[in-house]
Backbone as CSV, one residue per row, in Angstrom:
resi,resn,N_x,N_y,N_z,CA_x,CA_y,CA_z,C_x,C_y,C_z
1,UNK,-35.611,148.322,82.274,-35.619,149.336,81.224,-36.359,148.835,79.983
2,UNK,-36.244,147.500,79.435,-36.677,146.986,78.788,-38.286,146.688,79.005
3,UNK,-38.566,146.655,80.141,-40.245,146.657,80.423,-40.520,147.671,80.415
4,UNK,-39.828,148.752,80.744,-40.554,150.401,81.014,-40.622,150.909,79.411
5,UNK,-39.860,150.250,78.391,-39.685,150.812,77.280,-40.749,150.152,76.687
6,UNK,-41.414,149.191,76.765,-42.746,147.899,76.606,-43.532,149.004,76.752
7,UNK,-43.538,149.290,78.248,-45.143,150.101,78.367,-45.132,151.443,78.382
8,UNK,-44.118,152.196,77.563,-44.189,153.413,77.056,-43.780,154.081,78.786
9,UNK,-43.497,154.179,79.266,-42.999,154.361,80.901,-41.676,155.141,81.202
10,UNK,-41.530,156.176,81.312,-40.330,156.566,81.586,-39.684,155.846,82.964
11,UNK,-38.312,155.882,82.950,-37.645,154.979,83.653,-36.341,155.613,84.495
12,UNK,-36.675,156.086,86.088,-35.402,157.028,86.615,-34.897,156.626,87.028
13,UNK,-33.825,156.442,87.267,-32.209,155.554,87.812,-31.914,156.755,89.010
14,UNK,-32.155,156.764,90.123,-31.193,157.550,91.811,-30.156,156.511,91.854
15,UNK,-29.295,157.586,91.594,-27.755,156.774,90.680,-27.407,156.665,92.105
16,UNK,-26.381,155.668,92.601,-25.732,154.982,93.985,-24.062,155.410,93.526
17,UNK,-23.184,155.617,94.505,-21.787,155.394,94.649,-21.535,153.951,94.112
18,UNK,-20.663,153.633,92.922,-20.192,152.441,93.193,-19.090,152.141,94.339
19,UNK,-19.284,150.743,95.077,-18.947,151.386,96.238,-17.447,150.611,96.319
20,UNK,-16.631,150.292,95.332,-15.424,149.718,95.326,-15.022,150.679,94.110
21,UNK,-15.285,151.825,94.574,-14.643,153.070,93.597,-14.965,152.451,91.753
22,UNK,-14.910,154.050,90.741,-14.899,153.578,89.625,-13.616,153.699,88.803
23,UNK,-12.453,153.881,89.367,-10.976,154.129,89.022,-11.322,153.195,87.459
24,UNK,-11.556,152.188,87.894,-11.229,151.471,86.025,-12.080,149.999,86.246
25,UNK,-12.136,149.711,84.558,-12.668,148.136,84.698,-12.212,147.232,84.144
26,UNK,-11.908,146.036,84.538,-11.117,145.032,84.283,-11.922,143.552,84.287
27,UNK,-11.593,142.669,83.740,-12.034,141.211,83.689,-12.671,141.541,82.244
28,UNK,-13.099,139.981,81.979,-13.336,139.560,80.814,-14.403,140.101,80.219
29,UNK,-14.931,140.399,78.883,-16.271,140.777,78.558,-17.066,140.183,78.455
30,UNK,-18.317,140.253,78.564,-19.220,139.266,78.164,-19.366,139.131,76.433
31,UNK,-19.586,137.688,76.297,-19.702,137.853,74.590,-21.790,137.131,74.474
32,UNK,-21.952,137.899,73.469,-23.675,137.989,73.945,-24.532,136.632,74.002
33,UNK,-23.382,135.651,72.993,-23.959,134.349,72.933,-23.821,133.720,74.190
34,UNK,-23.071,134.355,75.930,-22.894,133.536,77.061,-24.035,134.220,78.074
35,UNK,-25.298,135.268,77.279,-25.905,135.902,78.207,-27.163,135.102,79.173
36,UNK,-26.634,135.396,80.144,-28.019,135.010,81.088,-28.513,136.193,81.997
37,UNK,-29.083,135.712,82.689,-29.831,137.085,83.938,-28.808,137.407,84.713
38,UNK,-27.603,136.250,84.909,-26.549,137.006,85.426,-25.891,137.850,84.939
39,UNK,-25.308,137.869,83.751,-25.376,139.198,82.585,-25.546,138.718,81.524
40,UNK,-26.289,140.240,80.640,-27.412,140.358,80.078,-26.585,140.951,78.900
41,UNK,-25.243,141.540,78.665,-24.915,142.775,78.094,-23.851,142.696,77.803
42,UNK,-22.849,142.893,77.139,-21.749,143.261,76.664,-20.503,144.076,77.368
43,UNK,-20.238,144.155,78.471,-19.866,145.118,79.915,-18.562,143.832,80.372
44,UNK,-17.452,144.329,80.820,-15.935,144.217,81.721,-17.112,143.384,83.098
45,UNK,-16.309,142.102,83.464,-16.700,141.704,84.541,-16.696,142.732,85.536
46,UNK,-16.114,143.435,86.221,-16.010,144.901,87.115,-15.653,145.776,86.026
47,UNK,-17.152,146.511,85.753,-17.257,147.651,84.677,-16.597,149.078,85.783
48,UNK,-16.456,149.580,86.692,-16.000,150.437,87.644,-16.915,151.548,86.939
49,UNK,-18.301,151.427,87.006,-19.099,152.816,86.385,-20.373,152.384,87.719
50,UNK,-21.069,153.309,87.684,-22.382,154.056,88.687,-23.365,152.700,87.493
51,UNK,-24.823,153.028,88.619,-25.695,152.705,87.680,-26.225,153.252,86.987
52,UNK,-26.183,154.536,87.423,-26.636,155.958,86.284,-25.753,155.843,84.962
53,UNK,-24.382,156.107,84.992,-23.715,155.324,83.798,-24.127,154.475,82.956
54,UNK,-24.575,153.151,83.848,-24.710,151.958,83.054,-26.169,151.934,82.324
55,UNK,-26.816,152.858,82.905,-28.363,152.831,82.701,-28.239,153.811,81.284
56,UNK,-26.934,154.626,81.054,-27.002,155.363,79.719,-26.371,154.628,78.732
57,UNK,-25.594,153.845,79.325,-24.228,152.790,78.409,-25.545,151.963,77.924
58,UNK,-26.357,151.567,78.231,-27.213,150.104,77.967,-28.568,151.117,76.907
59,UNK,-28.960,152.399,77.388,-29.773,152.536,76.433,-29.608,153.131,75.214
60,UNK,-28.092,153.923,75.180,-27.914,153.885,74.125,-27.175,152.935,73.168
61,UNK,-26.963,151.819,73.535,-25.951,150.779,73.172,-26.889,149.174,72.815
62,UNK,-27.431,148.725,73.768,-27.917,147.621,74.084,-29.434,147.899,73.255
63,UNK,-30.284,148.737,74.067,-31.509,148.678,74.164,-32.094,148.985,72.840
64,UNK,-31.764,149.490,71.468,-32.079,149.858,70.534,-31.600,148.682,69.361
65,UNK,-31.289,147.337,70.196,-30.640,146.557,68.949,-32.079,145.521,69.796
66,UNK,-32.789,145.790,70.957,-34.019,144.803,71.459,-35.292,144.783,70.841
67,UNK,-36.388,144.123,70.898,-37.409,144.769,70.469,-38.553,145.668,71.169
68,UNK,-37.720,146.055,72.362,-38.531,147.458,73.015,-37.662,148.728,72.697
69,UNK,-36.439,148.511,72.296,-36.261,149.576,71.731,-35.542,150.571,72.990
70,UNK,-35.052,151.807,72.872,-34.704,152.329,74.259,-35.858,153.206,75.064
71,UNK,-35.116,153.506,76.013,-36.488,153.700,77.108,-36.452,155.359,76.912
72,UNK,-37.136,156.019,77.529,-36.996,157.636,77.970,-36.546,157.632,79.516
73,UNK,-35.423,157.655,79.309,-34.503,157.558,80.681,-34.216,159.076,81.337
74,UNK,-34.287,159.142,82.207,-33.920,160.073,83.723,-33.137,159.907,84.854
75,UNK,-31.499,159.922,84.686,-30.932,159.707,85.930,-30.415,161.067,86.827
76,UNK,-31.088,160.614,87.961,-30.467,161.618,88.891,-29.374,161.222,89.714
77,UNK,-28.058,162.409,89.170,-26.737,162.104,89.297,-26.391,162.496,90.684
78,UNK,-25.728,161.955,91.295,-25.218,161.924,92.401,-24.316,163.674,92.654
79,UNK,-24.410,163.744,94.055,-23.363,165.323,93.990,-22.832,165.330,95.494
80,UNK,-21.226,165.116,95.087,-19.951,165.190,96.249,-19.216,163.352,96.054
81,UNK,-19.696,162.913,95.021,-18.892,161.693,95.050,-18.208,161.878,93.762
82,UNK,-16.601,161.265,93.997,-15.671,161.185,92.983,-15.359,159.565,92.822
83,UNK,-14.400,159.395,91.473,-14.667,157.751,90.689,-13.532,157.213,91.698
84,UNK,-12.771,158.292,92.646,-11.391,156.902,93.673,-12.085,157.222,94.670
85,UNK,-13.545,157.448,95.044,-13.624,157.225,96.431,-14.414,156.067,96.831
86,UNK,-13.832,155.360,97.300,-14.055,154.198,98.060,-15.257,154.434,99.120
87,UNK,-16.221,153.348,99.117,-17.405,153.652,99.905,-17.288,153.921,100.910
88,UNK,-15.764,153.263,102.243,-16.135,153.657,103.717,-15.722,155.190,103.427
89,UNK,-15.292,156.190,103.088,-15.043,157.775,103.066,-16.222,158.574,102.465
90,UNK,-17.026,157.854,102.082,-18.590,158.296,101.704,-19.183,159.306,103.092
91,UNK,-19.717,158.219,104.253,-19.819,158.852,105.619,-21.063,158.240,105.227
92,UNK,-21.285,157.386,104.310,-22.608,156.498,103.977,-22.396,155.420,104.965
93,UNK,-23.884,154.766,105.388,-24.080,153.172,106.091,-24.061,152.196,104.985
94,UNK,-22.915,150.770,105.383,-23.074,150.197,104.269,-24.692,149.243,104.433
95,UNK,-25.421,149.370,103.696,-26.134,148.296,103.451,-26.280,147.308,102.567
96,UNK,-26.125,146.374,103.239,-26.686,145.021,102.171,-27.373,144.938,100.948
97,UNK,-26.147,144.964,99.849,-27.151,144.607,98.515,-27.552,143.155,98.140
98,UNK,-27.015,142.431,99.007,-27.219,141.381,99.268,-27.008,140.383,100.170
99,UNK,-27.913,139.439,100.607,-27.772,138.848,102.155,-26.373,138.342,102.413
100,UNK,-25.031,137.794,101.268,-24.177,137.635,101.079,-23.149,138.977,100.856
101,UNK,-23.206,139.454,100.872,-22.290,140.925,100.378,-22.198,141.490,101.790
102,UNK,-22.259,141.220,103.475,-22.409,141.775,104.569,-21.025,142.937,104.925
103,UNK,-20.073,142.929,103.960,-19.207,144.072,104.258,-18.459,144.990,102.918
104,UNK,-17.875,145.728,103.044,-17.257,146.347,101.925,-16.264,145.351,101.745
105,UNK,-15.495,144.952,102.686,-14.346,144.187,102.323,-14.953,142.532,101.047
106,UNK,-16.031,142.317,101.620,-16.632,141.477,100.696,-16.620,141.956,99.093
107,UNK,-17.236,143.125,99.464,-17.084,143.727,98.134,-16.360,143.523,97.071
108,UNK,-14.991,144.094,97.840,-13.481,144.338,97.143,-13.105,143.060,96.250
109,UNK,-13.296,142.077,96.818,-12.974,140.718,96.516,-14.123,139.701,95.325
110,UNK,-15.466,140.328,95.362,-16.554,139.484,95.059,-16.137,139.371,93.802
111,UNK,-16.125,140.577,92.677,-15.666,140.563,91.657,-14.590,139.081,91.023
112,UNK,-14.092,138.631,91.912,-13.608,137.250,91.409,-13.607,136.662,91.916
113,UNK,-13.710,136.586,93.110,-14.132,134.996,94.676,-15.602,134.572,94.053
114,UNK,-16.639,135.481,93.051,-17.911,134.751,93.186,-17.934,134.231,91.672
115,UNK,-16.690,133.994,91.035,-16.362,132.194,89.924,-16.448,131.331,90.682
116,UNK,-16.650,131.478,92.121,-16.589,130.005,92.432,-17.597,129.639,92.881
117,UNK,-19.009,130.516,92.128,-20.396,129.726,91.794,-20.454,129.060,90.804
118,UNK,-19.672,128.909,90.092,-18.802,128.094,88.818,-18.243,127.014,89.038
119,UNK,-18.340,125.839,90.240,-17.268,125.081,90.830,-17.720,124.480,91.737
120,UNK,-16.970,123.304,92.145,-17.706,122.237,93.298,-17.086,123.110,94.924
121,UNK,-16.897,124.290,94.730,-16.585,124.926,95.927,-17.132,125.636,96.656
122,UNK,-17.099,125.280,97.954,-18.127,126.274,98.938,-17.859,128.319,98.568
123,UNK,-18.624,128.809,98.740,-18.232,130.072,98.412,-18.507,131.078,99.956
124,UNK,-18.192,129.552,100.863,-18.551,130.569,101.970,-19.822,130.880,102.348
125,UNK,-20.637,130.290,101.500,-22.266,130.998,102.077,-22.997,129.929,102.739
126,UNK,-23.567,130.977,103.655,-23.558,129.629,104.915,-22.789,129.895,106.475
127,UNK,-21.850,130.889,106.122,-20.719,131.570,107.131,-20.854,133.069,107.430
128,UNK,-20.189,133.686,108.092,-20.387,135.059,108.726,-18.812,136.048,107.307
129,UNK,-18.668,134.665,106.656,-17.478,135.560,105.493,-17.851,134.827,104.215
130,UNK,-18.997,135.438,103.704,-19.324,134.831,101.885,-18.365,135.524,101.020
131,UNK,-17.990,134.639,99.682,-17.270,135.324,99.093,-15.640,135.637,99.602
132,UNK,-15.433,135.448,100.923,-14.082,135.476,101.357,-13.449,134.286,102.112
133,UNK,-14.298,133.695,102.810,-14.293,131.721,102.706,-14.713,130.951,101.829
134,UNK,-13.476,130.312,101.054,-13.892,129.493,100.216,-12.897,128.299,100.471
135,UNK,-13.475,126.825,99.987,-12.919,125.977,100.297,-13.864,124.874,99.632
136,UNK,-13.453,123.613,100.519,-14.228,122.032,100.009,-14.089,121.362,101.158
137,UNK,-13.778,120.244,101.355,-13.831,118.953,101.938,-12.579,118.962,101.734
138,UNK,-11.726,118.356,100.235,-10.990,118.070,99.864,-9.841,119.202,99.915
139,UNK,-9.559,120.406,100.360,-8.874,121.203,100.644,-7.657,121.460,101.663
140,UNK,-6.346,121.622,101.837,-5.719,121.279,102.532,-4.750,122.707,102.830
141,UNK,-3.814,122.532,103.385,-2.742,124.020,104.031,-2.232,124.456,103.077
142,UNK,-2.644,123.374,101.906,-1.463,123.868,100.325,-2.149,124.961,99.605
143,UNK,-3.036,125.283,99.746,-3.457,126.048,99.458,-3.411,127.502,99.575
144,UNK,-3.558,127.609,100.509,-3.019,128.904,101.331,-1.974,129.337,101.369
145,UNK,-0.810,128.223,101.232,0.791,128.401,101.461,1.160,129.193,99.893
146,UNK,0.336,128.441,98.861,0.676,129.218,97.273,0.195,130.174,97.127
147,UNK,-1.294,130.232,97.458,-1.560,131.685,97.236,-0.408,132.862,98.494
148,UNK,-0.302,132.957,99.217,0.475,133.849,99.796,1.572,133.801,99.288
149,UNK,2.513,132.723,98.807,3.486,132.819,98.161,3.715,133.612,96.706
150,UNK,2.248,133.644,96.016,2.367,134.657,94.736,2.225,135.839,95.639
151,UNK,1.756,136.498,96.354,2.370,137.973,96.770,1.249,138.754,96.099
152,UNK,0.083,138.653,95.999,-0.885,139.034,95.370,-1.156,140.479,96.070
153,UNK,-1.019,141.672,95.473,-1.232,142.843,95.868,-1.844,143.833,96.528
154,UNK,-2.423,143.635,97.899,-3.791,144.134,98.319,-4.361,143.429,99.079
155,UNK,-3.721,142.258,99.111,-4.271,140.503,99.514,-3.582,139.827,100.472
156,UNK,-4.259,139.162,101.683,-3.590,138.038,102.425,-4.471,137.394,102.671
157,UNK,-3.738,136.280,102.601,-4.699,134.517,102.467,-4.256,134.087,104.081
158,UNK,-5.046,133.182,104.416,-4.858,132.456,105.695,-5.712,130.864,105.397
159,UNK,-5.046,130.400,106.063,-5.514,129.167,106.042,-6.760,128.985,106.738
160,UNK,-8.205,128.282,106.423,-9.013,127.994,107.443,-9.743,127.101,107.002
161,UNK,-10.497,127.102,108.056,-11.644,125.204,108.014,-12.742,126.327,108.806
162,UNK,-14.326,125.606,108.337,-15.686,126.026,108.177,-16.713,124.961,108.041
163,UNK,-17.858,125.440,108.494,-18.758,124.402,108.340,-19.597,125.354,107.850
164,UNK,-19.900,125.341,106.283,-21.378,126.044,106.305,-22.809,125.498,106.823
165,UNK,-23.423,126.823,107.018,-24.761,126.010,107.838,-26.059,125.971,106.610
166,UNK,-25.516,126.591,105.638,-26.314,126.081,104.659,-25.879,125.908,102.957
167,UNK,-25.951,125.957,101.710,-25.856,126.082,101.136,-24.889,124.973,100.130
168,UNK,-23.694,124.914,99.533,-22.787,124.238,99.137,-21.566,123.485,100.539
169,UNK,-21.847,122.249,100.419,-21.351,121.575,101.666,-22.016,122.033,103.034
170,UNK,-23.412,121.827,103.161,-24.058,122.089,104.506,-23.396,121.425,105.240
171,UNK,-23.227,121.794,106.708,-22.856,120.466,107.559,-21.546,119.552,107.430
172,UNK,-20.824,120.607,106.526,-19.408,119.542,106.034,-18.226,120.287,106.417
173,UNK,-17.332,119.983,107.313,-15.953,120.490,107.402,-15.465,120.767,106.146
174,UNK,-14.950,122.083,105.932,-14.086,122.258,104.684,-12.946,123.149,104.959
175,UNK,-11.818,122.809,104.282,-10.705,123.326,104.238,-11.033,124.325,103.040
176,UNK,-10.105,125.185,103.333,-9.560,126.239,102.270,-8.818,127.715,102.928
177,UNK,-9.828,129.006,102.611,-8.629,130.201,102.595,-9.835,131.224,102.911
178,UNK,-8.656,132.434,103.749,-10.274,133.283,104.018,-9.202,134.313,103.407
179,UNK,-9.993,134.979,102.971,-9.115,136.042,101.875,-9.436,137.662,102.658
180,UNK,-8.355,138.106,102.787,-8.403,139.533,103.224,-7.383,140.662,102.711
181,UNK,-8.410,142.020,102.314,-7.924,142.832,101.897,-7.244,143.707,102.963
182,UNK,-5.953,143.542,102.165,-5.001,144.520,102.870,-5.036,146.293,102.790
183,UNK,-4.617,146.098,101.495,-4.832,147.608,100.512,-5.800,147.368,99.532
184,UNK,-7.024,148.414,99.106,-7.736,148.403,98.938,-7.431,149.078,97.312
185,UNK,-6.881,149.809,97.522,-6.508,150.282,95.993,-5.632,149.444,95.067
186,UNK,-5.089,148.642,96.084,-3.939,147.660,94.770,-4.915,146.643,94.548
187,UNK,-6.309,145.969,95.298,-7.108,144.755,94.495,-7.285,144.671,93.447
188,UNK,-6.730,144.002,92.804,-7.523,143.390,91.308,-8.037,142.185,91.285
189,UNK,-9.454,142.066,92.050,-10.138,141.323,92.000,-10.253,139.759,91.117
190,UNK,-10.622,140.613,90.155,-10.427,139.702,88.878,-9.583,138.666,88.447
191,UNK,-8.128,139.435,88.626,-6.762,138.566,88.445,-7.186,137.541,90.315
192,UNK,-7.585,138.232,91.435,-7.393,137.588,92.220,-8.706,135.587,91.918
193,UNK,-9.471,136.026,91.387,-10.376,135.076,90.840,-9.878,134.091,89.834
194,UNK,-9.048,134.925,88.917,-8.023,133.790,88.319,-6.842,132.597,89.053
195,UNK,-6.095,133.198,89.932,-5.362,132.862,90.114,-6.072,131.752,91.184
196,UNK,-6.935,132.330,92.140,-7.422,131.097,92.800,-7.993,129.909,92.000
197,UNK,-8.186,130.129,90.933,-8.766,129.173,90.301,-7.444,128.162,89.876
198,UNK,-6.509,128.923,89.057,-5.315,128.582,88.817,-4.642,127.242,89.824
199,UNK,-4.661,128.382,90.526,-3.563,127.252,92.135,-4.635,126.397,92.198
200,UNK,-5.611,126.271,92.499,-6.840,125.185,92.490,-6.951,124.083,91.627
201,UNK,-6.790,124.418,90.389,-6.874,123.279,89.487,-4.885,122.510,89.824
202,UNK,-4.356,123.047,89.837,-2.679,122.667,89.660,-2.837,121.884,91.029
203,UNK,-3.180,122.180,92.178,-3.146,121.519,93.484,-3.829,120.355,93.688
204,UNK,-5.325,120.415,93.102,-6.002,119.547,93.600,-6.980,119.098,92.395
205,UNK,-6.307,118.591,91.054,-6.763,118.073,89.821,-7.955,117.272,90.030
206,UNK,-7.572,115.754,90.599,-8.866,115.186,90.833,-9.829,115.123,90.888
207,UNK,-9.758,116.417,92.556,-10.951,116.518,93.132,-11.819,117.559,92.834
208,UNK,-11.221,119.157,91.838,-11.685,120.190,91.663,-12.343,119.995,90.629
209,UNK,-13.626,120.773,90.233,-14.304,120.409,89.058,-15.670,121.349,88.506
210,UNK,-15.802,121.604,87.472,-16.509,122.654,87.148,-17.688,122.643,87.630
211,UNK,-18.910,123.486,87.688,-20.316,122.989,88.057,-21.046,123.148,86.933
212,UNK,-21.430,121.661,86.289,-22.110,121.429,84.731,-23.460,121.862,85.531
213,UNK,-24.075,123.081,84.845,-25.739,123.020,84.987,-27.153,123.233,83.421
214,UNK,-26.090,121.612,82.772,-26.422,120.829,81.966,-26.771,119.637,81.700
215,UNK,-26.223,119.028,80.860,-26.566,117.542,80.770,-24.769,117.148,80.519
216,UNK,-25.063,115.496,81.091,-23.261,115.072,80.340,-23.454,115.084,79.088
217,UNK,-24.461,114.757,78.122,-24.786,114.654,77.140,-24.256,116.131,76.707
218,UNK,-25.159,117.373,77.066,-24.733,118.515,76.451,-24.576,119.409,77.587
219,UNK,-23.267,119.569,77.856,-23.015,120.224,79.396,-22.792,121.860,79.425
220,UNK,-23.308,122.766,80.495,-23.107,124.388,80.238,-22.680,124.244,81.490
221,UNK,-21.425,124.620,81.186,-20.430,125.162,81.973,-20.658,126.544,82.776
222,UNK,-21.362,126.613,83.568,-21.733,127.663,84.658,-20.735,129.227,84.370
223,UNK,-19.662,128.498,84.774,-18.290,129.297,84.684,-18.508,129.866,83.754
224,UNK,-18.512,129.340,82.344,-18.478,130.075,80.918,-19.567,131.374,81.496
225,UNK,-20.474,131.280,81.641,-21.446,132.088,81.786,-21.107,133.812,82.526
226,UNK,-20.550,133.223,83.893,-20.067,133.912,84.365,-18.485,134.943,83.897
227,UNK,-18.146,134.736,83.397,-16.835,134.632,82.852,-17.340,135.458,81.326
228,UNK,-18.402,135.282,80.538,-18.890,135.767,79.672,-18.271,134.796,78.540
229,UNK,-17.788,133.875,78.464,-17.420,132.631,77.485,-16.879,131.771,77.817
230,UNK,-15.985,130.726,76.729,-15.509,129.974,77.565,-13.898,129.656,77.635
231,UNK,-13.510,131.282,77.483,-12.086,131.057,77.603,-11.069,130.795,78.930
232,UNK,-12.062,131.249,79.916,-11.353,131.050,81.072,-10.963,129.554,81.804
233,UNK,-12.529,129.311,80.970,-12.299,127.403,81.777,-11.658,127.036,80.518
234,UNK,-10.820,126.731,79.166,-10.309,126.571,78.880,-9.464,126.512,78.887
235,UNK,-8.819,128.092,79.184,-6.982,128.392,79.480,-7.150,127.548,80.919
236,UNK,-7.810,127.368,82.319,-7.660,126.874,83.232,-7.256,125.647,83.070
237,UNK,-8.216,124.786,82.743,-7.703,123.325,82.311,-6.376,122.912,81.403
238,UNK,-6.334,123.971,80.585,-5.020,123.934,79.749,-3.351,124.435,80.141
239,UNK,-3.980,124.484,81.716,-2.617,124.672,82.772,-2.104,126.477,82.422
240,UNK,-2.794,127.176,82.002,-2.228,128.186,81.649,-1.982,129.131,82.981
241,UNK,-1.282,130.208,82.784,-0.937,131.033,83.868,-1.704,132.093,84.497
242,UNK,-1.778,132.525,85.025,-2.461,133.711,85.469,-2.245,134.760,84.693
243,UNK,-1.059,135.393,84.050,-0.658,136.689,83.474,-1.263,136.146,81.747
244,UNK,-1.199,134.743,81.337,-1.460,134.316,79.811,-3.549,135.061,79.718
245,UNK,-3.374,134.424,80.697,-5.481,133.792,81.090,-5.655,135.948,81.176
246,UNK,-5.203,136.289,82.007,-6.024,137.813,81.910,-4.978,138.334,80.428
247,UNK,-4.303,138.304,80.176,-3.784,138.608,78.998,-5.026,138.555,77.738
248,UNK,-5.303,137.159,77.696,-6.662,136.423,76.613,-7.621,137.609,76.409
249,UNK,-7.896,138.341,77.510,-9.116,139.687,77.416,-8.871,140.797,76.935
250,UNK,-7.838,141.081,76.964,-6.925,142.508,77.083,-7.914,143.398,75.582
251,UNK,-7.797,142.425,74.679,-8.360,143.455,73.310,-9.813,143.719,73.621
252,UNK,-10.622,142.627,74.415,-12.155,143.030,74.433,-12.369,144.064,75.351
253,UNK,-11.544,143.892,76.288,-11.331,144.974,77.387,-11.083,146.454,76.940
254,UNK,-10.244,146.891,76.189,-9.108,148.062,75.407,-11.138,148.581,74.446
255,UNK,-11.767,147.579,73.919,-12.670,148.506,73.397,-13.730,148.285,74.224
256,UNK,-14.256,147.484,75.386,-15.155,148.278,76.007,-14.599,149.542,76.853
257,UNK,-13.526,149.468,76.987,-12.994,151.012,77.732,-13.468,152.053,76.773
258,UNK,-13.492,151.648,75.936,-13.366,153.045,74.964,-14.542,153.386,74.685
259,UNK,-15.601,152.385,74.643,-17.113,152.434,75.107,-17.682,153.261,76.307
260,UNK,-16.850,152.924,77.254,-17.310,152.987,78.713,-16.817,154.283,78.833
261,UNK,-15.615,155.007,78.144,-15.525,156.209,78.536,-16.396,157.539,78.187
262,UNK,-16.966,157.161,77.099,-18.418,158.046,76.265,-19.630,157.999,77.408
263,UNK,-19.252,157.347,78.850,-20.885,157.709,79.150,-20.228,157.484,81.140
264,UNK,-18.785,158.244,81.083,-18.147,158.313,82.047,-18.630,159.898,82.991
265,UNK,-19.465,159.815,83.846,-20.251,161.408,84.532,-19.490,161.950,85.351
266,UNK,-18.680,161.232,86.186,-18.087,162.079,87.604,-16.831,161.913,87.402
C-alpha cells in the first residue's frame, strides 16, 4: 500500500475469509518501537478482521502518519461469509498460505505455537505438523503431563518425539508435544502460546532459552519482536503466570478493540 501510494497507483484488496473466524482479537499489541516486516503496525497479535478490514484500519490509521501518505484504496468485499464462520463450513479448498500452515487445524493454534520462532525450539518445521510439533533435544514426558493437566480449553497435548528433516534441530531426535484442537471455538491461541512458554521455562530452566538475533554485547530478543515488546519475555523469566502475563495487555487490547471496531464490515 505504501508503494502503490509512492507511485500514485490505486491499490485493490479481493478481501479472503479469515479463516479461524473473526469473533474477536486477542494477544498483545504491537508497540511501534518493536516493528519489523513481521509486524509493521499497531494491531492485537490475532486481530480476528479480513484483509479488506485491515487494508482500511492501516490506511486510514497507519498510512497517513508515513511519508507516502494513504493510498486510493478499493476493496472488494466478500458476499455469504459471516465473522463465526470458521473456514472448513466455507465449502472453500484450504490452500496453503504457507508451506508451513498445511491445515486449518494449524491455523487455530499458529497464533501462539509460532513464539516459538522466538526460542531454541523446534517449531516442528521440518515435519508433516509445523506449528503443532514442538519440542528440543532436551525435552521430556513432563511436559506434556503439565500442559494437559492445566485443562486448556479447545486443546489436547500428547506427548511426542520427531526428527525434523530440516530446519531447527535437523537430524536431531526431539522430545516435546503435538498439540491438537479439540473445540475450535474455545482456542485461545494466544493464552495457549503463553502458557507453553510458561510450563517451558518452569520445567526446563537451564536448557530453554531465548533466540538473541543480536549481539551479547547488544542482544534483540526475537520474541520481543514478535510479541510486539518486551513484556512477555520479561513476565516469562520473572516466573509469572499465565492469567498475570495476558492480564499485562488487557488495556492495549480494550483500545485497539475500539479501533478495530470502526472498520468492522461483516
Amino acid at each position: 500500500m505504501e508503494a502503490a501510494a509512492l507511485a500514485g497507483k490505486r491499490f485493490v484488496v479481493l478481501d479472503r475469509p479469515n479463516p479461524i473466524t473473526g469473533r474477536r482479537a486477542t494477544g498483545p499489541v504491537l508497540h511501534p518501537e518493536y516493528a519489523t516486516f513481521v509486524g509493521r503496525a499497531p494491531i492485537a497479535q490475532q486481530h480476528g478482521m479480513t484483509v479488506g478490514e485491515l487494508a482500511e484500519l492501516f490506511n486510514a490509521e497507519f498510512l497517513p502518519e508515513r511519508p507516502s501518505g494513504p493510498v486510493e484504496l478499493s476493496v472488494q468485499w466478500l458476499r455469504g461469509w459471516r465473522r463465526e464462520l470458521s473456514y472448513d463450513r466455507t465449502g472453500l479448498p484450504w490452500v496453503l498460505p504457507s508451506p508451513n500452515l498445511p491445515s486449518l487445524e494449524t491455523a487455530y493454534v499458529y497464533p501462539g505455537s509460532c513464539l516459538f520462532s522466538g526460542t531454541n525450539l523446534s517449531q516442528g518445521r521440518g515435519t508433516t505438523r509445523p506449528f503443532q510439533l514442538v519440542g528440543a533435544p532436551f525435552i521430556d514426558h513432563r511436559w506434556a503431563a503439565e500442559l494437559t493437566a492445566r485443562r486448556l480449553p479447545g486443546l489436547a497435548f500428547r506427548e511426542a518425539y520427531f526428527t525434523p528433516t530440516f530446519s531447527t534441530y535437523q537430524g536431531k531426535n526431539c522430545g516435546g508435544v503435538d498439540i491438537n484442537v479439540t473445540d475450535q471455538a474455545k482456542v485461545d491461541a494466544v493464552a495457549l502460546g503463553i502458557a507453553l512458554l510458561v510450563t517451558l521455562k518452569s520445567l526446563y530452566p537451564r536448557d530453554f532459552a531465548w533466540l538473541n538475533s543480536g549481539t551479547d554485547a547488544k542482544p534483540q530478543w526475537w520474541i520481543d519482536h514478535l510479541t510486539g515488546s518486551d513484556r512477555v519475555r520479561l513476565a516469562v523469566d520473572a516466573g509469572d503466570d499465565v492469567d498475570a502475563i495476558v492480564a499485562g495487555w488487557q488495556d492495549d487490547l480494550a483500545r485497539f478493540n475500539g479501533l478495530r471496531r470502526r472498520f468492522l464490515h461483516y
